[in-house]
Residue, then its C-alpha position, 0 to 999 in steps of 0.5 A: x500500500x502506497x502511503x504518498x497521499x498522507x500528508x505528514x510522510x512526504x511533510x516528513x521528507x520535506x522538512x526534516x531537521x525543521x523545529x516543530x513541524x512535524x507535529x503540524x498537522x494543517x498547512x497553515x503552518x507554512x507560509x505560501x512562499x515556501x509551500x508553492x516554490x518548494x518542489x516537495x512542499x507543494x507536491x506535499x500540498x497536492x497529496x493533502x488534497x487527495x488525503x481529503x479528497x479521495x472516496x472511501x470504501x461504500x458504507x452500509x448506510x450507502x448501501x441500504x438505499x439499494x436492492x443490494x443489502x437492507x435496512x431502515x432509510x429515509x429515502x425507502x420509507x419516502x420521509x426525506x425532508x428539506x435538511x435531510x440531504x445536507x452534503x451542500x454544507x455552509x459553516x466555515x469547515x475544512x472537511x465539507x465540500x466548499x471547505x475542501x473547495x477552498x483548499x483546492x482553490x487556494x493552490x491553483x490561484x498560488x500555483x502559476x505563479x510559483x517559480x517551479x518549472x512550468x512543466x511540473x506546475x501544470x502537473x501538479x495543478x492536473x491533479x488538482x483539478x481533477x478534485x475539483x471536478x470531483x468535488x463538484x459533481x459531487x454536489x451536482x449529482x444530488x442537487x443540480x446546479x450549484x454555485x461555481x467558486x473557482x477561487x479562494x473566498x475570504x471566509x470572515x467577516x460581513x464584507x466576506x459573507x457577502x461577496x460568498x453569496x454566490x448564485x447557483x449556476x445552471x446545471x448545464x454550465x456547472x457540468x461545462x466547468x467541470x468538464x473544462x477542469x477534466x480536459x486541463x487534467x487529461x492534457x497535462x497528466x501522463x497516462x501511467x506514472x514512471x515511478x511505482x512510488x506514485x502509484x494510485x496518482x490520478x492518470x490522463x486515463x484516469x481523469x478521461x474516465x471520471x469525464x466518461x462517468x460524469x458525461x453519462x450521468x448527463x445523457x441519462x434520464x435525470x438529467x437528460x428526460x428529453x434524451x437529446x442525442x448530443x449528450x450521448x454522443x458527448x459521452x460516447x467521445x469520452x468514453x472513447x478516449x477513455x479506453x484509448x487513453x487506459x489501454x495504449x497505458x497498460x490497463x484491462x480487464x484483471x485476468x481474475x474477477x475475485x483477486x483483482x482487489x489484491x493487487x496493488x501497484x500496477x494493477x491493470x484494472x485500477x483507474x482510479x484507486x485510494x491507497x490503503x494500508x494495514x499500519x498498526x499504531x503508526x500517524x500514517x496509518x490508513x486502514x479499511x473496513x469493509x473486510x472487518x464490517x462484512x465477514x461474518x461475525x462467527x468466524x471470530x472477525x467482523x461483524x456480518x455487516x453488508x447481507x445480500x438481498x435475494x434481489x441481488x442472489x437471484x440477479x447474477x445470471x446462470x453459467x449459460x449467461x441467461x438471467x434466471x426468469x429466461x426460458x431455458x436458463x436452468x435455474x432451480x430456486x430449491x439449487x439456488x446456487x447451482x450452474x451460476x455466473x462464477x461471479x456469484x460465488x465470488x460474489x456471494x456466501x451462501x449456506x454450504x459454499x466453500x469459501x476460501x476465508x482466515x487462510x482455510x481454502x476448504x472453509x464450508x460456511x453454513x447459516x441454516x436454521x435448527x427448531x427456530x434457531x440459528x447454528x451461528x452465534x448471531x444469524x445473518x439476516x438475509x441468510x447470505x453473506x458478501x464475498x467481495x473484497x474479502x481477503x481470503x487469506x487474512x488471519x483473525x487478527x489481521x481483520x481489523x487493520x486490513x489494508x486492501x486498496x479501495x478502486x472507486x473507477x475499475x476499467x470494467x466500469x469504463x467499458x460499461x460506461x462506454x457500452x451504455x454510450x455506445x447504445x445511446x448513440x445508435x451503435x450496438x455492436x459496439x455496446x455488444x462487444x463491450x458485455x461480450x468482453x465483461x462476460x469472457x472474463x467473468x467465465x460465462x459460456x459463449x455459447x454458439x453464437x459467441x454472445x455470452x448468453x445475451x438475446x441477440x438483435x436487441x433493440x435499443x431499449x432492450x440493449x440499455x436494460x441488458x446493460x444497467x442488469x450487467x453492471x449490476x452484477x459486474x460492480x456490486x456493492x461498489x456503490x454504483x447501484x444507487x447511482x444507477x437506479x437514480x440516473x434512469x429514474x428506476x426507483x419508482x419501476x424497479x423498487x416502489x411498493x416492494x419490500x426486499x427479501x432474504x431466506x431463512x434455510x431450514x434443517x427438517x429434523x424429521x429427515x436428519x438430526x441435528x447432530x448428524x447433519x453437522x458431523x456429516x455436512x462438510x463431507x456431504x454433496x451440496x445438492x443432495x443437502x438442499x434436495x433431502x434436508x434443506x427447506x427455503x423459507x422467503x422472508x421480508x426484510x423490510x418489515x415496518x414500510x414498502x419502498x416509497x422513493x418520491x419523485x422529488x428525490x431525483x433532485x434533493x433540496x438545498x437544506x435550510x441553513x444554505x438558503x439562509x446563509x446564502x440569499x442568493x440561492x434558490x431552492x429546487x423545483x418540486x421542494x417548498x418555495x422552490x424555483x430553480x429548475x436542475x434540468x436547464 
């Protein structure tokens, strides 16, 4: 794990021998004449941005606004008030958005005129403003428009506080800004850093794919309901150069689906990565959560957290790519399990999987139930686990200071991205060619006509619900699921007036006792189990309310607090008093 973007390391270089730096925390502590003139200092500048600014591991709050994993929310039980959504943030904050904006700020209004050389300004600044970007469409993703500071504000004082009271800008020029910041990113960032100490550093390919990304949100249903075709064709470019940019670099697809989150430096799949380490004790260390949040609890580590659905079990295809509800498909919901995508097993722990977990390879995971009451210390609740991420050969101890690499851009994305672009613009083989590619790797059969298992001929429509069901498969519980849902407006078509579900397995005594079912079922075959002594019982995980996302929630409200520090603002359409419209 590379342990560039905590600031105090590189700090540490710089200013060795310095009285009393070290023990700084904030670069404040340096005047602006040695931070933008020193070579170290203001690469020292640049990796506090990224330590701010870099996205974490998805959280199971995220997650449970999703088919994927359940629990209570707001925005499933259809209470969102005008505060709930409060990422816009007003008080006068180093860790907010417009906090972090002003950092940001703050160097590329110091950085043209340093004295380093020119070459390595623009560098540095790429980088920079690839965050900027990233801040805003942050923001513009849950609200439309905002207001586009791109320089420092003076932050006290009336004089200051009315000169910050900034209007929203239009949405379609804050995604034009931001898109400009991209393209400064793309032009002047080398498409793979020379030094493997530089790892995870933002690349023109990088930086091409988060304008891919953001260019498809723009063309999709949200922010495009009238699907005008120079959105898809802006995003089809993008997307692009995206691959050209990542491929002529080295990056592809992860020869391994499962393992792809174990590599670290020169991984071919990671665009975009936050560094992570397994430091115990240490100022810079940086550990994850995910892996101890998601293993099972009875294993001695973690704490069973992030329980797939059913709706996600039974979403991944069959081995012969058909979904499971297709004529021919094979599927047996009693063998639930049985001749699936491999990305199920990779994907999900089930009741019998073997699962390779705490350096056991032949590790059998079991979660059914005897006479009402469950064999594990505490019970999952949806009857599966998440394998994703999981280290299988972490040792117990090492749980709780794992140290994988979170990758928020896989080149699988990109060519999804790509895919749906591709389709929007007419180009299907092109779409079609993208899947086929996904599906090779994650070792579904080709089958005769060599389409992995997709209807062939689709149409347009057809061909953008194949693609959104793969990405659903391919990137789950990364936190693209909520986007997606969100962008095409399917929460109302796919989530209203349901409730997600779980099993409970059931052992039937009156075919096996207890004590003999557990001396023999680690040597048992798993289809006989389920056929003889299994019985599946569907349950309801959301018990108090059915999912309920309103309309307004495409577009969240700015919270009362920014309205009134800011007269400026307007709220959006659909909310109280709201008059600014986020689709122009």
């Amino acid at each position: 794990m590379k342990l560039q973007y905590i600031i105090g390391a590189l700090f540490a270089v710089a200013l060795a021998g310095c009285e009393n730096v070290l023990d700084k925390t904030d670069l404040s502590a340096f005047n602006e004449e040695q931070v933008f003139n020193d070579t170290l200092l203001a690469r020292g500048y640049v990796d506090y941005v990224y330590d701010q600014n870099l996205p974490t591991w998805p959280s199971s709050d995220f997650l449970k606004c999703t088919d994927e994993i359940s629990g209570e929310t707001r925005f499933f039980e259809g209470t969102v008030q005008v505060n709930t959504v409060a990422d816009f943030g007003t008080a006068v904050n180093a860790t907010n958005n417009y906090g972090k904006l002003r950092s940001i700020n703050q160097f590329l209004a110091k950085m043209p005129g340093s004295a380093l050389s020119e070459g390595y300004k623009k560098q540095l600044m790429a980088q920079v403003t690839f965050f900027r970007a990233y801040r805003y469409f942050d923001l513009v993703q849950l609200y439309g428009g905002v207001p586009m500071v791109l320089e420092p504000l003076e932050g006290v004082g009336q004089a200051a506080k009315d000169e910050a009271a900034i209007p929203r800008s239009s949405t379609s020029e804050s995604i034009a800004l931001i898109v400009k910041d991209l393209d400064y990113s793309i032009a002047n960032l080398p498409g793979k850093w020379a030094n493997t100490n530089d790892w995870g550093r933002i690349t023109s390919g990088a930086a091409a794919g988060f304008k891919g990304r953001i260019l498809l949100h723009w063309a999709s249903p949200q922010f495009n309901p009238s699907d005008l075709p120079a959105r898809w064709q802006a995003a089809y470019d993008a997307n692009k150069q995206a691959i050209e940019l990542l491929s002529a670099n080295g990056f592809k697809l992860h020869n391994s689906f499962s393992d792809l989150w174990f590599q670290e430096a020169n991984n071919p799949e990671a665009v975009w990565v936050t560094c992570y380490n397994n430091k115990v004790g240490d100022q810079i260390n940086k550990n994850m959560t995910w892996d101890n949040n998601t293993r099972p609890s009875y294993l001695g580590t973690g704490s069973g957290s992030n329980q797939p659905t059913w709706e996600i079990v039974e979403a991944f295809p069959m081995q012969n790519g058909k979904n499971v509800t297709e004529k021919g498909a094979g599927y047996d919901k009693q063998l639930f399990y049985k001749n699936r995508d491999p990305r199920f097993n990779q994907t999900i722990g089930y009741n019998g999987a073997t699962w390779h977990i705490n350096g056991n390879a032949n590790y059998r995971l079991w979660t059914y139930f005897v006479n009402n009451k469950t064999i594990e210390q505490k019970a999952t609740n949806t009857g599966f686990y998440c394998r994703k991420a999981i280290d299988p050969n972490l040792a117990t101890g090492a749980v709780a200071n794992a140290g994988t690499d979170w990758i928020e851009m896989r080149y699988a994305e990109v060519l999804l991205n790509f895919a749906e672009a591709a389709c929007g613009v007419n180009k299907l083989d092109e779409a079609y060619a993208q899947l086929r590619e996904i599906r090779k790797r994650a070792g579904i059969e080709a089958g005769a006509d060599g389409n992995y298992g997709l209807k062939p001929d689709m149409s347009r429509s057809e061909l953008f619900e194949a693609i959104l069901h793969e990405r659903q498969v391919e990137l789950a519980f990364e936190g693209k699921r909520f986007w997606d849902l969100r962008r095409w407006k399917q929460f109302e078509t796919k989530l209203n007036g349901k409730r997600r579900t779980g099993v409970t397995i059931n052992l039937k005594t009156s075919a096996i006792s207890a004590a003999e079912f557990a001396a023999k079922r680690d040597g048992m075959n798993l289809d006989s189990v389920y056929r003889q002594y299994f019985e599946i019982v569907p349950k309801s995980l959301d018990t108090k309310y059915t999912i309920n996302w309103k309309p307004e929630y495409y577009f969240f409200a700015i919270p009362s607090t920014a309205l009134t520090n800011n007269p400026k603002l307007e709220q959006n359409i659909g909310w109280p008093s709201g008059t600014f419209d986020p689709l122009k």
